[in-house]
C-alpha positions as CSV (number, residue, x, y, z in Angstrom):
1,X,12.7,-15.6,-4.2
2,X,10.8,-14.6,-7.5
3,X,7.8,-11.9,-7.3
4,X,5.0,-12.8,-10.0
5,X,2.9,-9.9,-10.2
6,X,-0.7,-9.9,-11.7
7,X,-2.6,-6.8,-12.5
8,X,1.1,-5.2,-12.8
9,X,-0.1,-1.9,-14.1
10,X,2.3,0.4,-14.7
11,X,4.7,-1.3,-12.8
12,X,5.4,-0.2,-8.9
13,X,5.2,-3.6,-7.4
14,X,7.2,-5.3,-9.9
15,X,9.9,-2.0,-9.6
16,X,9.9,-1.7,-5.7
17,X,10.8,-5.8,-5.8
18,X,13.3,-5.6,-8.1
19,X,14.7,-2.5,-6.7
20,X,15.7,-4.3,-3.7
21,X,16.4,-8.0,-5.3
22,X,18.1,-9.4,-8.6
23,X,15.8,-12.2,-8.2
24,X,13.0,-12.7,-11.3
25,X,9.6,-10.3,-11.2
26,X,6.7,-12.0,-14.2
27,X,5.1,-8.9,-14.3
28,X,1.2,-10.0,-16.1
29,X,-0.6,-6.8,-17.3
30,X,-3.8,-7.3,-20.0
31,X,-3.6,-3.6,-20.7
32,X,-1.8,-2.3,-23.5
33,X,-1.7,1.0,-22.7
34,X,-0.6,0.2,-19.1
35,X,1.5,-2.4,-20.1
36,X,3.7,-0.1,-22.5
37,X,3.8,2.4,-19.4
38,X,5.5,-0.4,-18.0
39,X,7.9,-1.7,-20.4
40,X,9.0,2.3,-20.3
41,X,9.9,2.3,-16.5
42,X,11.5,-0.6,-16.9
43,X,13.8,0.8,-19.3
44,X,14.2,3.9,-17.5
45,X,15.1,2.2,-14.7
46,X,17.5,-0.3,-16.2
47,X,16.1,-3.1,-15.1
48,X,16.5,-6.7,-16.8
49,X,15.2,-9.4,-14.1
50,X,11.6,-7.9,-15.0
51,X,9.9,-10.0,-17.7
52,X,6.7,-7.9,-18.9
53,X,3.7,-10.3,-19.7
54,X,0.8,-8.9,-22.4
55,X,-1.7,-11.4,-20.9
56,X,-4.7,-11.7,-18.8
57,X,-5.3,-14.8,-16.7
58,X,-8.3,-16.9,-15.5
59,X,-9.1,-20.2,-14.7
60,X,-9.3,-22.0,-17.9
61,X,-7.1,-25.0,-18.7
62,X,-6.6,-23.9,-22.4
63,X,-5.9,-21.1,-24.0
64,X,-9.1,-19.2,-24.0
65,X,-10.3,-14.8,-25.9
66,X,-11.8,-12.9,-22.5
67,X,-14.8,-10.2,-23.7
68,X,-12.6,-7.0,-21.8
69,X,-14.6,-3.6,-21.5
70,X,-12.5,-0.3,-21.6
71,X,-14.0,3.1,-20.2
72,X,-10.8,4.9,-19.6
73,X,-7.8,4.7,-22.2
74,X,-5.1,6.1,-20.1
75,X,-2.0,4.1,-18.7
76,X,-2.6,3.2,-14.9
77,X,-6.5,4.0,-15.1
78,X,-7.3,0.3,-13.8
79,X,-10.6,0.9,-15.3
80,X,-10.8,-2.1,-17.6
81,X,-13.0,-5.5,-16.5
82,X,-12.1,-8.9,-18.1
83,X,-15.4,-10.8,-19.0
84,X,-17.4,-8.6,-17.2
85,X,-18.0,-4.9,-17.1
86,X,-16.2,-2.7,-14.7
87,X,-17.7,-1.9,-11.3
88,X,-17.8,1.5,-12.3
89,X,-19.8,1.4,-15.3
90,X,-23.8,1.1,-15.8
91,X,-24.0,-0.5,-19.0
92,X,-21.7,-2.2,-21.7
93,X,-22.6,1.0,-24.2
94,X,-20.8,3.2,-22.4
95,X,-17.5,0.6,-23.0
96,X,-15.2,-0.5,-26.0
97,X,-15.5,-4.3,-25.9
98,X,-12.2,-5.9,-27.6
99,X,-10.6,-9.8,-26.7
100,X,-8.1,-10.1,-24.8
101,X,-5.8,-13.5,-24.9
102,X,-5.9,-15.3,-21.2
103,X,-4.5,-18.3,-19.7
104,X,-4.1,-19.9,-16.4
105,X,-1.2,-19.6,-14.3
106,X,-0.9,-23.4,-14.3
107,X,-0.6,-23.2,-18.0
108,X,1.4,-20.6,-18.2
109,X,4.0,-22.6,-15.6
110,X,3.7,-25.5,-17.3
111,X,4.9,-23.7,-20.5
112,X,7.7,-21.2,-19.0
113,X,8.0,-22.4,-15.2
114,X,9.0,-20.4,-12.3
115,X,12.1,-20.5,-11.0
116,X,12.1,-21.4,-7.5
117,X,10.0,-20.1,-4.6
118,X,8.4,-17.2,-5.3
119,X,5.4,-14.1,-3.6
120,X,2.4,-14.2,-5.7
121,X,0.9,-10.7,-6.0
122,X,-2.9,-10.9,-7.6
123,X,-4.7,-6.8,-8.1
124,X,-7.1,-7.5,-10.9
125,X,-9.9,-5.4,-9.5
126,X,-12.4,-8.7,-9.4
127,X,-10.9,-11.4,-10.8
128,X,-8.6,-12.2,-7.9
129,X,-10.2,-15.5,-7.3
130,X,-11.1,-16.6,-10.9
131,X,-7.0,-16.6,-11.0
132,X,-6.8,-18.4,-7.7
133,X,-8.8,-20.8,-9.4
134,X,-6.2,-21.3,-12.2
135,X,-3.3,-21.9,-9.8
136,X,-4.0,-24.6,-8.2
137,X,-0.9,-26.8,-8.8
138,X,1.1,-24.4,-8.1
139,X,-0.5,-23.8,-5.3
140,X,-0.6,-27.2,-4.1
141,X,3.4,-27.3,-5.2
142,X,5.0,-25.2,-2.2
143,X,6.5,-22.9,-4.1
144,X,4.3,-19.8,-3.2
145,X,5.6,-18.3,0.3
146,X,3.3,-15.8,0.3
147,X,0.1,-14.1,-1.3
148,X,-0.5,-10.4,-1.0
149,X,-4.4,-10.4,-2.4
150,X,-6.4,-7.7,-3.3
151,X,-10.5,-8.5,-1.9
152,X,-13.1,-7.0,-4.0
153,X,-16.4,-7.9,-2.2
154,X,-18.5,-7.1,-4.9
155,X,-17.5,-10.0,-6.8
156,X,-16.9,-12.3,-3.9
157,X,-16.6,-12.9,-0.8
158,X,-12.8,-13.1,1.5
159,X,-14.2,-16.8,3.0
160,X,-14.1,-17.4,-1.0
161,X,-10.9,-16.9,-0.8
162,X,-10.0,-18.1,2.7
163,X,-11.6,-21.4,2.2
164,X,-9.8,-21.9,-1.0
165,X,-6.5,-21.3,0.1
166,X,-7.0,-23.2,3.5
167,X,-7.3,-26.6,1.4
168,X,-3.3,-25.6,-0.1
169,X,-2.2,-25.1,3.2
170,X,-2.3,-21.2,3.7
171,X,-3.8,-18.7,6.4
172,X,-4.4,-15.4,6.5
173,X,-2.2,-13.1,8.5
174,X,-2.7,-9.8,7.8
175,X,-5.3,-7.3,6.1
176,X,-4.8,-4.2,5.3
177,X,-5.5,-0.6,7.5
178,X,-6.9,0.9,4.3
179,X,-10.2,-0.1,2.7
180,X,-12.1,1.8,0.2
181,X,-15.8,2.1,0.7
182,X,-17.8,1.8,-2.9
183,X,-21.8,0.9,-3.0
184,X,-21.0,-2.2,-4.7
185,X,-18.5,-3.3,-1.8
186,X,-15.4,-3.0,-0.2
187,X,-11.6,-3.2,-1.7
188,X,-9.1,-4.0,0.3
189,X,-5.6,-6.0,0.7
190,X,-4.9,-9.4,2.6
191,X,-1.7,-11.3,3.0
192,X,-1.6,-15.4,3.6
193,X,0.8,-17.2,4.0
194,X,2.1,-20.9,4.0
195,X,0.2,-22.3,7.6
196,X,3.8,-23.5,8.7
197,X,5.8,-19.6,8.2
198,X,7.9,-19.0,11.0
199,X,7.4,-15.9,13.2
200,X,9.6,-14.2,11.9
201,X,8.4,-14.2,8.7
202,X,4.7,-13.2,9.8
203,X,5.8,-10.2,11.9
204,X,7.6,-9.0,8.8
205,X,4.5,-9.1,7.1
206,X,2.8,-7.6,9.4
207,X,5.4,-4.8,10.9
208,X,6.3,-3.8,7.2
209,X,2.9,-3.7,4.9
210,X,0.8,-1.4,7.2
211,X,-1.1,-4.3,7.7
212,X,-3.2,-5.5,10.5
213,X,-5.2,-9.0,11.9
């Protein structure tokens, strides 16, 4: 089973995985600065089942430039919103604007598919459901087991998400103990998975993540 991690960073998802399988981790970070922090710990660590991807991804069917808005220029910061400014920040002014290349994750399977069944991991601070969006056939395919999702309320709603991934055959099982409070909203992690998982596979989930329903 493959991991395809979004909003990689500088890497601890994609490492823990591959830590503990030889199976492939698509690790999608839109930051160069994290994403070179990443390619470093990757080498440090001696790993080769980790492909790096210098991308961002959205909904569009073609290959589309995203507006991105920088704040903070350090490896890991998270502080960089894709076609929108970040939480965080009052006004576009007080951000470097550049473009950043995006695709969908349909495209991108259609062009390099993944191999076999695989976790889908999604931390984009915002644009969890734009990339949701994107996926749908490989959604609708089977292939995803499971979907550990970051919420951001501020930019929608987790019956956004819910609903969506109801009509592919998924249910939430678990959400996370921790949640962090901002005036815009509230950030916090879900898991879903395919309605059909056995037990076993939802206690794991739930016994292993710190994770509560």
């Amino acid at each position: 089973m493959s991991l395809i991690d979004i909003g990689a960073n500088i890497g601890i998802y994609s490492l823990a995985f591959a830590s503990k399988s030889n199976s492939p981790v698509y690790a999608f970070e839109f930051d160069p600065s994290s994403q070179v922090s990443l390619i470093k710990n990757l080498s440090l660590n001696n790993f080769k089942n980790i492909t790096p991807v210098l991308a961002a991804l959205d909904s569009s069917k073609n290959f589309s430039l995203l507006p991105t808005f920088y704040q903070i220029f350090e490896a890991g910061a998270g502080a960089g919103g894709l076609n929108k400014i970040y939480a965080s920040v009052k006004s576009s002014n007080e951000c470097l604007q550049t473009l950043t290349p995006s695709l969908s994750l349909d495209v991108f399977n259609s062009i390099h598919p993944f191999p076999g069944e695989s976790v889908l991991k999604i931390d984009t601070d915002g644009h969890e459901l734009d990339i949701l969006l994107g996926s749908k056939d490989l959604l609708r395919s089977g292939k995803i087991l499971a979907i550990i999702l970051e919420i951001n309320s501020f930019a929608y709603s987790e019956a956004d998400v819910t609903d969506l991934l109801t009509t592919f055959g998924y249910c939430l099982v678990a959400r996370s103990k921790w949640c962090q409070q901002l005036s815009e909203g509230s950030i916090y992690n879900c898991v879903f998975l395919k309605s059909d998982s056995s037990n076993d596979v939802i206690d794991y989930f739930k016994n292993n993540c710190h994770f509560e329903i």
